[in-house]
mmCIF file as Biopython writes it, N, C-alpha, C and O atoms, coordinates in Angstrom:
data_model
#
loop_
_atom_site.group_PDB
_atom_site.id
_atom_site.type_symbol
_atom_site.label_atom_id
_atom_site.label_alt_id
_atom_site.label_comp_id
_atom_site.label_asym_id
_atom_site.label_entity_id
_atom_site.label_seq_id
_atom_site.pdbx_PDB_ins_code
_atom_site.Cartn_x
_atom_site.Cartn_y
_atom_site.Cartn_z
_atom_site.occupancy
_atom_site.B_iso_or_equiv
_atom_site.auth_seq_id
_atom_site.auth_asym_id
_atom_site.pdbx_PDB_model_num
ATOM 1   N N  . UNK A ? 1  ? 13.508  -8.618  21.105 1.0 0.0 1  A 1 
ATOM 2   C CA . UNK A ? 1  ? 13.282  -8.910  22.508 1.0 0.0 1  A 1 
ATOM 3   C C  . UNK A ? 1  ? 14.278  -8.161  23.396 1.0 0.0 1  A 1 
ATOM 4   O O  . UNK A ? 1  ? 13.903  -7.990  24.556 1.0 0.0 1  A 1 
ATOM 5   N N  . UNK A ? 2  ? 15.545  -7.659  23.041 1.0 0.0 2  A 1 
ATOM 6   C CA . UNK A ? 2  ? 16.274  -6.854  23.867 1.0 0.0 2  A 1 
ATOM 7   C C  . UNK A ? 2  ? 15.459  -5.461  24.090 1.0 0.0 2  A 1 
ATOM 8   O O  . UNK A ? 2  ? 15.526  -4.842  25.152 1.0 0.0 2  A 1 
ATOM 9   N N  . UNK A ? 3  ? 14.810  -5.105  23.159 1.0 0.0 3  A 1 
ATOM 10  C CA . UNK A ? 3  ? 14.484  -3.628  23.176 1.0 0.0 3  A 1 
ATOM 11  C C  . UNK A ? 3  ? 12.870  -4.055  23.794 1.0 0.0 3  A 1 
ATOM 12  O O  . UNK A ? 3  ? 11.963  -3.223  23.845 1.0 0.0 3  A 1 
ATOM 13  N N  . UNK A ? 4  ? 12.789  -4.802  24.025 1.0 0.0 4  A 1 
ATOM 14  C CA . UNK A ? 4  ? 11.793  -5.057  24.887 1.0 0.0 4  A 1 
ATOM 15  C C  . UNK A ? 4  ? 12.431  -5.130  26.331 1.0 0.0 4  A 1 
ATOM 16  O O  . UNK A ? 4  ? 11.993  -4.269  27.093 1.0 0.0 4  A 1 
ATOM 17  N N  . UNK A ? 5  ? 13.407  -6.013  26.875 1.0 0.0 5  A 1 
ATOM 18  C CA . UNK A ? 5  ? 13.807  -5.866  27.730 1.0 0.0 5  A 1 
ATOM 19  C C  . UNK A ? 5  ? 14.463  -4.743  28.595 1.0 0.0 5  A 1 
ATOM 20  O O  . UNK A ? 5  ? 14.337  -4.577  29.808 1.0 0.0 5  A 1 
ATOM 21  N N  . UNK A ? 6  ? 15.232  -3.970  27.657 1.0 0.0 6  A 1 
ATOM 22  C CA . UNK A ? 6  ? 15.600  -2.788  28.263 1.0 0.0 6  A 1 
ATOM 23  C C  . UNK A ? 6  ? 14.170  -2.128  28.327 1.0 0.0 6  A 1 
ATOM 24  O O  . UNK A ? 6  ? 13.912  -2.186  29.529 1.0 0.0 6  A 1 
ATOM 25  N N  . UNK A ? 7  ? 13.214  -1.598  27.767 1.0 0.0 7  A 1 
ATOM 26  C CA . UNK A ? 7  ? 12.315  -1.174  27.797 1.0 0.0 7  A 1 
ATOM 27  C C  . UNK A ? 7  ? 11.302  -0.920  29.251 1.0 0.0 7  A 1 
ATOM 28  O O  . UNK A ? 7  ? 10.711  0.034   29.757 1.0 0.0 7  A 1 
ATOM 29  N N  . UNK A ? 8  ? 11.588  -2.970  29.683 1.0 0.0 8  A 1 
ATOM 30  C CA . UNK A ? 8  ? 10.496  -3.362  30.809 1.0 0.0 8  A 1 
ATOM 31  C C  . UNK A ? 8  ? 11.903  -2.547  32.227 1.0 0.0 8  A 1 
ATOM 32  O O  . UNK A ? 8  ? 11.493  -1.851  33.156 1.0 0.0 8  A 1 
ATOM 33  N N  . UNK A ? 9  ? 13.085  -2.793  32.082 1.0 0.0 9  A 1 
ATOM 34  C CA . UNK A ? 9  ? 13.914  -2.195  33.042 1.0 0.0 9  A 1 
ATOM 35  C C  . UNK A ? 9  ? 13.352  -0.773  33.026 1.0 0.0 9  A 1 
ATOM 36  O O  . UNK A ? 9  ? 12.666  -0.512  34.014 1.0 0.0 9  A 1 
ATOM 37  N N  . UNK A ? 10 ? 13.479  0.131   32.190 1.0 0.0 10 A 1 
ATOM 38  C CA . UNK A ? 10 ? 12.963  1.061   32.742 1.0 0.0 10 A 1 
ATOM 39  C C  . UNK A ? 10 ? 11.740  1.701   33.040 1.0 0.0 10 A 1 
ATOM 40  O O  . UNK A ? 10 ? 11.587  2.899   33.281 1.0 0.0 10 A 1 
ATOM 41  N N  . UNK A ? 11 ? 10.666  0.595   32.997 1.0 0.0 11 A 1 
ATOM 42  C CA . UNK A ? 11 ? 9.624   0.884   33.034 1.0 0.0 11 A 1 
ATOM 43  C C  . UNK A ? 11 ? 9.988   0.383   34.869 1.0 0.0 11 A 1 
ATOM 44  O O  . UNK A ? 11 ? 9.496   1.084   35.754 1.0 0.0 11 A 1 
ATOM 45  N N  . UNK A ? 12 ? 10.604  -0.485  35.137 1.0 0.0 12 A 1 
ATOM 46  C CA . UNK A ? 12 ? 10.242  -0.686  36.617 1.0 0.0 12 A 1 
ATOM 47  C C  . UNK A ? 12 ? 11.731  0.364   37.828 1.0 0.0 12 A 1 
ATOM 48  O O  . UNK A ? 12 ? 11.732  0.507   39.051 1.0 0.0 12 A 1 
ATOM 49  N N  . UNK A ? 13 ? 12.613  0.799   36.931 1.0 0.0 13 A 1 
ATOM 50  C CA . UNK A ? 13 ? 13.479  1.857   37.151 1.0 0.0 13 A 1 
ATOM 51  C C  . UNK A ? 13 ? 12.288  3.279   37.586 1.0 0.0 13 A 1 
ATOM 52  O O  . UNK A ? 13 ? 12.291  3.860   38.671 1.0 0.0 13 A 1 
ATOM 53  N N  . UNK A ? 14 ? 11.616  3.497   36.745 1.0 0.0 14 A 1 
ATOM 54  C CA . UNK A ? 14 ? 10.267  4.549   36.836 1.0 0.0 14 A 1 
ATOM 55  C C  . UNK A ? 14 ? 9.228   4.115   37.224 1.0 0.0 14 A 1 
ATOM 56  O O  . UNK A ? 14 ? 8.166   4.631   36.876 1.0 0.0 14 A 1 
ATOM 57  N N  . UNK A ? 15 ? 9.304   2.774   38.264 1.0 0.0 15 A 1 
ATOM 58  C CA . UNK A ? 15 ? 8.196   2.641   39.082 1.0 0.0 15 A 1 
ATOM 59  C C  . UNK A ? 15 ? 6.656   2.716   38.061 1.0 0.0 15 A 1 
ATOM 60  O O  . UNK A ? 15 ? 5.624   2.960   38.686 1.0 0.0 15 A 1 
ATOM 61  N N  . UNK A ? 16 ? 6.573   2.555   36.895 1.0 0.0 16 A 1 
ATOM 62  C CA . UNK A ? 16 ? 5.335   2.436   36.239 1.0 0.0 16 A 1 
ATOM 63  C C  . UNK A ? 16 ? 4.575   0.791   36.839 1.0 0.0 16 A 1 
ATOM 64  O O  . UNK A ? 16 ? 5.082   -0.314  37.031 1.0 0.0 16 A 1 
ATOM 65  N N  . UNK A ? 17 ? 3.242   1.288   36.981 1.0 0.0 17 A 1 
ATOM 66  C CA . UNK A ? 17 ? 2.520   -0.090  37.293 1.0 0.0 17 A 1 
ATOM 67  C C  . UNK A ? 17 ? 2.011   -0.744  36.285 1.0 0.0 17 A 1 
ATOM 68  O O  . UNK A ? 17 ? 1.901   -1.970  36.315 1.0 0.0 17 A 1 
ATOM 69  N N  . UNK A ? 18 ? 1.486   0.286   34.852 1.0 0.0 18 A 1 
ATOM 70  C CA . UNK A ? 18 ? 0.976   -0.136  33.609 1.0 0.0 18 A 1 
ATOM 71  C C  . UNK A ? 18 ? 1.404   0.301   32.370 1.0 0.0 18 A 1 
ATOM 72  O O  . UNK A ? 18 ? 1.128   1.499   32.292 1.0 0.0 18 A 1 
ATOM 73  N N  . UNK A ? 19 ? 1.868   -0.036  31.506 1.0 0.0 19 A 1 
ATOM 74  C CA . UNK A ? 19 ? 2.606   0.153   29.902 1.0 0.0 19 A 1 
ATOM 75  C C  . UNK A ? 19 ? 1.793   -0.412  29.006 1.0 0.0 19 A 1 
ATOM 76  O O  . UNK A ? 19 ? 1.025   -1.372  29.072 1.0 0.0 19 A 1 
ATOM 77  N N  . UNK A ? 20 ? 2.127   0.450   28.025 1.0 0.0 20 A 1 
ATOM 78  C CA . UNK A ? 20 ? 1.685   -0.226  26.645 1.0 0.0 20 A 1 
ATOM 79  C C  . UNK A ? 20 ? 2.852   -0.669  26.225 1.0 0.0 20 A 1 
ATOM 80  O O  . UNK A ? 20 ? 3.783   0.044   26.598 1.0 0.0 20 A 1 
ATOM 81  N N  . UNK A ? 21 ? 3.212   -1.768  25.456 1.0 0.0 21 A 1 
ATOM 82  C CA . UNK A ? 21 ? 3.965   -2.286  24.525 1.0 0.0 21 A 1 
ATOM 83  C C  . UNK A ? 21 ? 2.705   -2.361  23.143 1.0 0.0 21 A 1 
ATOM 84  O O  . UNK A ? 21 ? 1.555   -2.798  23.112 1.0 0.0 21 A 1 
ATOM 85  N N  . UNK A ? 22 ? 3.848   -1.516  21.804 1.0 0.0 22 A 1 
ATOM 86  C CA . UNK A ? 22 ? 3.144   -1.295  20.644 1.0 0.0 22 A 1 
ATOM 87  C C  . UNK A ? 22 ? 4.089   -2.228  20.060 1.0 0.0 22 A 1 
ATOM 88  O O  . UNK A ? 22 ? 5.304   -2.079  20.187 1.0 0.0 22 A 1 
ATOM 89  N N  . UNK A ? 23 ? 3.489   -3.313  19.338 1.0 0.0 23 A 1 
ATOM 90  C CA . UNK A ? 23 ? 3.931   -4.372  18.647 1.0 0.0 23 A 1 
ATOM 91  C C  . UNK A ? 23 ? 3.577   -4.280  16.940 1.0 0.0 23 A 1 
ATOM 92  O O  . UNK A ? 23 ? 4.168   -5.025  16.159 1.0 0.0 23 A 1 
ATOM 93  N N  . UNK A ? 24 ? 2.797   -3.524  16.579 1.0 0.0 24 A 1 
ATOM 94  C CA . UNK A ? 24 ? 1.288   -3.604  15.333 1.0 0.0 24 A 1 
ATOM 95  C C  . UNK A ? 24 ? 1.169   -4.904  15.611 1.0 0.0 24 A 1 
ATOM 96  O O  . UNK A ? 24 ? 1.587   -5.658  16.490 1.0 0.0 24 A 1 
ATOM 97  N N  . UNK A ? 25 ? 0.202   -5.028  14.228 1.0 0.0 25 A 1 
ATOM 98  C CA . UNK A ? 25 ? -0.783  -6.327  13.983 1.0 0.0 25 A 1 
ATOM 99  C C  . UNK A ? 25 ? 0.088   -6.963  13.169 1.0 0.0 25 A 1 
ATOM 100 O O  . UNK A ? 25 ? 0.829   -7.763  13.739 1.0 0.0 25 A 1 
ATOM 101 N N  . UNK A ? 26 ? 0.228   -6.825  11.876 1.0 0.0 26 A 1 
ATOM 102 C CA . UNK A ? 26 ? 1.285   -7.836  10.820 1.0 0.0 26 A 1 
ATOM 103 C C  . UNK A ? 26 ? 0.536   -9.040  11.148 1.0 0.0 26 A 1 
ATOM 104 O O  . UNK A ? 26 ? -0.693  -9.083  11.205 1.0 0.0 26 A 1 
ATOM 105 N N  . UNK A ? 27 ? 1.279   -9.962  11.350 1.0 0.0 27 A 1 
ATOM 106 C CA . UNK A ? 27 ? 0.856   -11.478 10.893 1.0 0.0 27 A 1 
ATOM 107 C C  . UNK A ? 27 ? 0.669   -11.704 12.165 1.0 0.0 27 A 1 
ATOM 108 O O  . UNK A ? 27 ? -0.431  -12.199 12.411 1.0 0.0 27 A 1 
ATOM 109 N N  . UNK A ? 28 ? 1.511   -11.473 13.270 1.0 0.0 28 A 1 
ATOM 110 C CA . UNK A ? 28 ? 0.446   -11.999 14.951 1.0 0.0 28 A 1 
ATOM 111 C C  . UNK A ? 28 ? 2.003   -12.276 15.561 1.0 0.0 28 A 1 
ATOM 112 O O  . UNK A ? 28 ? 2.043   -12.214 16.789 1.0 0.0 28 A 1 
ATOM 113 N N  . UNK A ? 29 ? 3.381   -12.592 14.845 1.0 0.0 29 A 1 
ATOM 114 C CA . UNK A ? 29 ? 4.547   -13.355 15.269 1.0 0.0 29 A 1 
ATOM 115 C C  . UNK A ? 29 ? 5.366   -12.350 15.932 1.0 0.0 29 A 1 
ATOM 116 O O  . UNK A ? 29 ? 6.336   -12.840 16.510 1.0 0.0 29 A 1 
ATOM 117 N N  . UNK A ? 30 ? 5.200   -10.468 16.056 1.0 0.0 30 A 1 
ATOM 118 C CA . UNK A ? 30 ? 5.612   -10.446 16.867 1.0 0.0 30 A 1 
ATOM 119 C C  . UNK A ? 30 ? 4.884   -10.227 18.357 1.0 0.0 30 A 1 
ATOM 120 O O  . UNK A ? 30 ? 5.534   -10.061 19.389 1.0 0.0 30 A 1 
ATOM 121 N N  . UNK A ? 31 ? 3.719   -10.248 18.307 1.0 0.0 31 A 1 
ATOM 122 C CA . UNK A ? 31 ? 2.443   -10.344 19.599 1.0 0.0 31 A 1 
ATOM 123 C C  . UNK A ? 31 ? 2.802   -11.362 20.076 1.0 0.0 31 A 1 
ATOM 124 O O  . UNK A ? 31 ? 3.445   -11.275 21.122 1.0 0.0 31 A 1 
ATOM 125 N N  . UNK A ? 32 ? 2.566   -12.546 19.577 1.0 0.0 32 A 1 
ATOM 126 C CA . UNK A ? 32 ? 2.957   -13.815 20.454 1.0 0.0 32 A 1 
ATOM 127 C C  . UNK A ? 32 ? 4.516   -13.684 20.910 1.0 0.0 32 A 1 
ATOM 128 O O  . UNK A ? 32 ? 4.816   -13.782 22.100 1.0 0.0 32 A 1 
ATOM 129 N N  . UNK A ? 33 ? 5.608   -13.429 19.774 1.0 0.0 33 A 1 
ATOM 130 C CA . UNK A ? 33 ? 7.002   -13.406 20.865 1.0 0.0 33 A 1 
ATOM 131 C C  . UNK A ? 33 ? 6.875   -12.189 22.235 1.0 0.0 33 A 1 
ATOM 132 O O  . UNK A ? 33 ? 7.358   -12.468 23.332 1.0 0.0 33 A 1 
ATOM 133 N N  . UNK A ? 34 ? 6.324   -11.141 22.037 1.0 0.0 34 A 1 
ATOM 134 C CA . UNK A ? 34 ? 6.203   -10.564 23.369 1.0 0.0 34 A 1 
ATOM 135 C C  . UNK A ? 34 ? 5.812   -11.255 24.013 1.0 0.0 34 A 1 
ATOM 136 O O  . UNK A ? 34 ? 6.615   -11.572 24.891 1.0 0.0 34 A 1 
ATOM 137 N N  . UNK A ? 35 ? 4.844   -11.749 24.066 1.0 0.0 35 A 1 
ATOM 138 C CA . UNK A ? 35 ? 3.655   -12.242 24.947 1.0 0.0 35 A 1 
ATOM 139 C C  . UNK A ? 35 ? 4.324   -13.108 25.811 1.0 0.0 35 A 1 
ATOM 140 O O  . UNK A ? 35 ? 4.348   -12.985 27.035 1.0 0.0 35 A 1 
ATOM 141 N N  . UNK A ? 36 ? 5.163   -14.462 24.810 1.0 0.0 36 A 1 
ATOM 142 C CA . UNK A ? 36 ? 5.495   -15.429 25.305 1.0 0.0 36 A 1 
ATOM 143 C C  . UNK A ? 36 ? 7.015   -14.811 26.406 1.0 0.0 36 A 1 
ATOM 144 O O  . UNK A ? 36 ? 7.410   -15.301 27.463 1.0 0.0 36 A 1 
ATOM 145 N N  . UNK A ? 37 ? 7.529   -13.689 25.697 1.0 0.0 37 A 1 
ATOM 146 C CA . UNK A ? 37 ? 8.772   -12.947 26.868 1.0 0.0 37 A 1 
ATOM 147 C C  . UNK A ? 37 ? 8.129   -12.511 28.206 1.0 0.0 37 A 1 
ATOM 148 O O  . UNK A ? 37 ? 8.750   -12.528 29.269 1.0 0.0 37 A 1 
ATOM 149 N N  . UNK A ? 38 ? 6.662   -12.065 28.064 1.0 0.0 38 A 1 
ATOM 150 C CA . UNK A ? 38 ? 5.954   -11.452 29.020 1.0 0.0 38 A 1 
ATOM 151 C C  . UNK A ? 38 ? 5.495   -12.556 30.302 1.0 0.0 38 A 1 
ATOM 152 O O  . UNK A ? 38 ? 5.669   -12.360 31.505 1.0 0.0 38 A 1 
ATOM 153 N N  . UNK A ? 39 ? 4.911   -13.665 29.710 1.0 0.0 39 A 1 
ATOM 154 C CA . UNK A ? 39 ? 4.918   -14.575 30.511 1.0 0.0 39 A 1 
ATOM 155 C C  . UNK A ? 39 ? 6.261   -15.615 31.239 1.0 0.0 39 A 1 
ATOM 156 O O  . UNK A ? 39 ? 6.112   -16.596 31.968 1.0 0.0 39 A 1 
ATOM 157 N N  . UNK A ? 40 ? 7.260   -15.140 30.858 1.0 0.0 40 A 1 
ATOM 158 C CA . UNK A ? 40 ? 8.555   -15.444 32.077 1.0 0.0 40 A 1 
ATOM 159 C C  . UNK A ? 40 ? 8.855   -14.762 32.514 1.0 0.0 40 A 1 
ATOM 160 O O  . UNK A ? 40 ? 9.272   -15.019 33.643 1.0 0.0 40 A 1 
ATOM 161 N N  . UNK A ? 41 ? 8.930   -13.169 32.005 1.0 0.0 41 A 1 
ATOM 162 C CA . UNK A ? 41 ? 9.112   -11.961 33.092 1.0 0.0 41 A 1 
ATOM 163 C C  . UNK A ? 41 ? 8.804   -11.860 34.977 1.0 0.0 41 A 1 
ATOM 164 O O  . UNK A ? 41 ? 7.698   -11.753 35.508 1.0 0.0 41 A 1 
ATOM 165 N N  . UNK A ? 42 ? 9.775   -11.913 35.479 1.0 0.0 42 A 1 
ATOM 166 C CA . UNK A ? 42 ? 9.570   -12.448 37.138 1.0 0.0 42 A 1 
ATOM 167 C C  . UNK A ? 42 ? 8.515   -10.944 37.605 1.0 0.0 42 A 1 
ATOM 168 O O  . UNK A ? 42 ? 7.835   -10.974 38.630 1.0 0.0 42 A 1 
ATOM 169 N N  . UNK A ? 43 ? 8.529   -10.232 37.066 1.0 0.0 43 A 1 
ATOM 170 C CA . UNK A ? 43 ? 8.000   -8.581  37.057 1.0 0.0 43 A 1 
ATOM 171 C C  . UNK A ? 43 ? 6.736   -8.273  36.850 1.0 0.0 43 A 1 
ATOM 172 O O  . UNK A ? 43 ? 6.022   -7.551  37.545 1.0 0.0 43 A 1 
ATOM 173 N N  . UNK A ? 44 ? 6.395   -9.004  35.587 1.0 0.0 44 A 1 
ATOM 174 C CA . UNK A ? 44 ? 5.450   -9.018  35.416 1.0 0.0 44 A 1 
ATOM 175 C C  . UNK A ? 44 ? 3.987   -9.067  36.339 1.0 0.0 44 A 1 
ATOM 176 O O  . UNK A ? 44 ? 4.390   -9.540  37.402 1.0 0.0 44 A 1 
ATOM 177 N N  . UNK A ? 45 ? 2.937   -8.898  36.450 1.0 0.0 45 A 1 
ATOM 178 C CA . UNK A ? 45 ? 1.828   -9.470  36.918 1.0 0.0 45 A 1 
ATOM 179 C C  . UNK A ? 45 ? 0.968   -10.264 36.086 1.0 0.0 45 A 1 
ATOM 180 O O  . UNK A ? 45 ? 0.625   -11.446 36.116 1.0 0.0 45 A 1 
ATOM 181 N N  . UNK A ? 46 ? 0.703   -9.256  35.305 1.0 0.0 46 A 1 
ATOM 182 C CA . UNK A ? 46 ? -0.163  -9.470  34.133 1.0 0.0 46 A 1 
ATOM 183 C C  . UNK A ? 46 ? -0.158  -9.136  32.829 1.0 0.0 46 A 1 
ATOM 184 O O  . UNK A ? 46 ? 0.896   -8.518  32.679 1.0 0.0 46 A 1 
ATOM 185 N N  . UNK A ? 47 ? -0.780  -9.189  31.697 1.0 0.0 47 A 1 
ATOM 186 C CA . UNK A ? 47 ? -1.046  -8.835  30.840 1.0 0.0 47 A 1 
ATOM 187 C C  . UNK A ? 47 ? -2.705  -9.020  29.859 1.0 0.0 47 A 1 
ATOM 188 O O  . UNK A ? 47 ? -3.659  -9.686  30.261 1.0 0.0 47 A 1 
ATOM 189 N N  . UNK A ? 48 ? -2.671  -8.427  28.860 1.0 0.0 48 A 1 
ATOM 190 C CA . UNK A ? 48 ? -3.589  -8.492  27.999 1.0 0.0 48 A 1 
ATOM 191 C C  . UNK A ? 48 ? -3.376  -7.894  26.338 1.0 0.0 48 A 1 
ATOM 192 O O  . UNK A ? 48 ? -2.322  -7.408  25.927 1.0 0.0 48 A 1 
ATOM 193 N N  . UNK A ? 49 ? -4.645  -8.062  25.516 1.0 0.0 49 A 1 
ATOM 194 C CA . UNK A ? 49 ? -4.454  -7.657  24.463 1.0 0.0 49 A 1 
ATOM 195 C C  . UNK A ? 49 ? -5.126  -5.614  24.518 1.0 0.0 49 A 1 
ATOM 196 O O  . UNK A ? 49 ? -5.656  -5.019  25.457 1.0 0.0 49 A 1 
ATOM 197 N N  . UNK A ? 50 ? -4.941  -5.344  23.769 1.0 0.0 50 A 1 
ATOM 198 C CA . UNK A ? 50 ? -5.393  -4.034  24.048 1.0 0.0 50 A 1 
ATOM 199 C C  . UNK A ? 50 ? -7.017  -3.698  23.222 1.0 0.0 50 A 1 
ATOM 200 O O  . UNK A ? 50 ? -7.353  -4.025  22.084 1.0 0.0 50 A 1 
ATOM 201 N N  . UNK A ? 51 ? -7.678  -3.067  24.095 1.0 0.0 51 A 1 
ATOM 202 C CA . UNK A ? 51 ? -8.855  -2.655  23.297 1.0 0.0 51 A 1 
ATOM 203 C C  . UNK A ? 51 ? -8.939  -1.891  22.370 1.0 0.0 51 A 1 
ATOM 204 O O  . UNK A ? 51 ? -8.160  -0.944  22.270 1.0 0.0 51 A 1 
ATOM 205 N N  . UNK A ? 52 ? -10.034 -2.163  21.362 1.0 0.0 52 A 1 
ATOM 206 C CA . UNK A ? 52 ? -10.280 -0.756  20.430 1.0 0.0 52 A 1 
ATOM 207 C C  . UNK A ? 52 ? -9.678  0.092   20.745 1.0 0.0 52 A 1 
ATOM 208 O O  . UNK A ? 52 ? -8.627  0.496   20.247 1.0 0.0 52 A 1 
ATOM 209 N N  . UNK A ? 53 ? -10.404 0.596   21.854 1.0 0.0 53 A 1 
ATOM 210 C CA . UNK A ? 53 ? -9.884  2.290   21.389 1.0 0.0 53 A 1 
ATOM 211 C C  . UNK A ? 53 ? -7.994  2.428   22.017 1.0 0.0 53 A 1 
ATOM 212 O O  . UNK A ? 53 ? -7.405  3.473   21.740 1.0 0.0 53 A 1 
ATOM 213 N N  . UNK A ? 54 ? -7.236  1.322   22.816 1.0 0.0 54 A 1 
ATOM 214 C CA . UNK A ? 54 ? -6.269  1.391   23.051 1.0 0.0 54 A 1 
ATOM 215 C C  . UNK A ? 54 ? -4.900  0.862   22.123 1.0 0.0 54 A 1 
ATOM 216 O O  . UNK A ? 54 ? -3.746  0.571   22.439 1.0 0.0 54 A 1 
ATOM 217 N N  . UNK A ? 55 ? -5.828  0.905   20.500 1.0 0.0 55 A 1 
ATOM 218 C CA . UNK A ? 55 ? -5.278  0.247   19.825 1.0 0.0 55 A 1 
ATOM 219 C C  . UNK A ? 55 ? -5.259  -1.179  19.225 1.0 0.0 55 A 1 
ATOM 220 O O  . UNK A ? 55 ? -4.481  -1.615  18.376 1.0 0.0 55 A 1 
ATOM 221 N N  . UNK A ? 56 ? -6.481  -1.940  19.969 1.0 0.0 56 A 1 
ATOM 222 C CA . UNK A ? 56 ? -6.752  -3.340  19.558 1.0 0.0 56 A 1 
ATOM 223 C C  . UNK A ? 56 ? -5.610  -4.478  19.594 1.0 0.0 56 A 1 
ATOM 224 O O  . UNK A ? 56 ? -5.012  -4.883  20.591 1.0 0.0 56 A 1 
ATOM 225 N N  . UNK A ? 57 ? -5.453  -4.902  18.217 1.0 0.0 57 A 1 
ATOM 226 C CA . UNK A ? 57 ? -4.372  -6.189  18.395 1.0 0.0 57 A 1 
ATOM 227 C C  . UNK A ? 57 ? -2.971  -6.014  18.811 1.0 0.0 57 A 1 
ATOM 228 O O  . UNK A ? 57 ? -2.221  -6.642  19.558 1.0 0.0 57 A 1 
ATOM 229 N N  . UNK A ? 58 ? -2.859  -4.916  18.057 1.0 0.0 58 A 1 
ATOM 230 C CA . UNK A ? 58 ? -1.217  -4.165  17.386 1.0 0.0 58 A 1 
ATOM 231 C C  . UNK A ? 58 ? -0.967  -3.710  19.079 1.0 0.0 58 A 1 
ATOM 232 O O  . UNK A ? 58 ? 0.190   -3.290  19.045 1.0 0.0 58 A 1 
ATOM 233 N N  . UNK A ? 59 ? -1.387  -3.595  20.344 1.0 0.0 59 A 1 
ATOM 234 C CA . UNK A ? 59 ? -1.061  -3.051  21.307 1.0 0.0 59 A 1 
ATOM 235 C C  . UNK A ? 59 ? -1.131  -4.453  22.301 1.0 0.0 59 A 1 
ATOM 236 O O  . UNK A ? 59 ? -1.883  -5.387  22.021 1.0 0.0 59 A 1 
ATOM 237 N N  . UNK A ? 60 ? -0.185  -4.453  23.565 1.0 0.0 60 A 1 
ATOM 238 C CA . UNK A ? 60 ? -0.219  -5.392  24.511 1.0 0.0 60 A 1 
ATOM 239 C C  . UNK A ? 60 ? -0.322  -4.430  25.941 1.0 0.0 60 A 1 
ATOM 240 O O  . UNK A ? 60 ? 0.254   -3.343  25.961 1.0 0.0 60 A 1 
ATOM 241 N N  . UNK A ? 61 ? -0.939  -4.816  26.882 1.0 0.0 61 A 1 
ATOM 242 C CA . UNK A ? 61 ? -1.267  -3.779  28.225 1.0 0.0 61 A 1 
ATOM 243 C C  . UNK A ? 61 ? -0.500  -4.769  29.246 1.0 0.0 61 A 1 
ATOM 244 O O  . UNK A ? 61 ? -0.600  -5.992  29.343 1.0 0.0 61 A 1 
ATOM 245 N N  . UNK A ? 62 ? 0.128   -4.052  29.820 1.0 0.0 62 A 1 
ATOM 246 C CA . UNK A ? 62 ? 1.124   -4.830  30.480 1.0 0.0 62 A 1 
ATOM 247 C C  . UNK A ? 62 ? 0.919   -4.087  31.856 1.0 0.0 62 A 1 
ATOM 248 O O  . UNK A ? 62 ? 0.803   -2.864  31.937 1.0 0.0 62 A 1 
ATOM 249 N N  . UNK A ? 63 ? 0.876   -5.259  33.314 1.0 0.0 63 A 1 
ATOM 250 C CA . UNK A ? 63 ? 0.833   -4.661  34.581 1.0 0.0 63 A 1 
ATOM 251 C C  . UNK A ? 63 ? 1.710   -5.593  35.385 1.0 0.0 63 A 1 
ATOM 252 O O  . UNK A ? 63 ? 1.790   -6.807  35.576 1.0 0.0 63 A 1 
ATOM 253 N N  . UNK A ? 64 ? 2.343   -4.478  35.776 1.0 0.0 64 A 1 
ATOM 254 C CA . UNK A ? 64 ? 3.780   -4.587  36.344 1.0 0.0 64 A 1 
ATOM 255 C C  . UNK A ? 64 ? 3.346   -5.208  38.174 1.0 0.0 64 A 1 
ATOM 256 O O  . UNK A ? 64 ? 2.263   -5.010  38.725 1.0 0.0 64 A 1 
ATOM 257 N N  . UNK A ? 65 ? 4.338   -5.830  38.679 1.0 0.0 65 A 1 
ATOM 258 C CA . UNK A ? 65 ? 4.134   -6.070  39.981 1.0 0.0 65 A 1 
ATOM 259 C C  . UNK A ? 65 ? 4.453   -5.028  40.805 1.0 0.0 65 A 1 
ATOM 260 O O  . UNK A ? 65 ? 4.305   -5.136  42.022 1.0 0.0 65 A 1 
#
């Protein structure tokens, strides 16, 4: 979760509105710990899981405020 956090800093340091966070698939435990970091993020807007072709489970689509 740190390298997630530094991650989301410079994603909003570079003004990005949308990111991928690549998690893979594995067992689902680290999708849900993003997820659940993603949903207290004050930054955040939104999120989702990623589609097929954007990678499916193993990917999270993240939109920044």
């Amino acid at each position: 979760m740190i390298r997630l956090e530094h991650y989301l800093d410079q994603v909003l340091l570079s003004n990005f509105s949308d990111v991928e966070i690549i998690h893979g698939k594995g067992t689902g435990a680290l999708q849900k710990g993003v997820q659940q970091y993603l949903k207290r993020h004050p930054k955040v807007s939104s999120f989702r899981g990623g589609m097929p072709s954007e990678g499916g489970f193993g990917v999270t689509i993240v939109e920044m405020k």
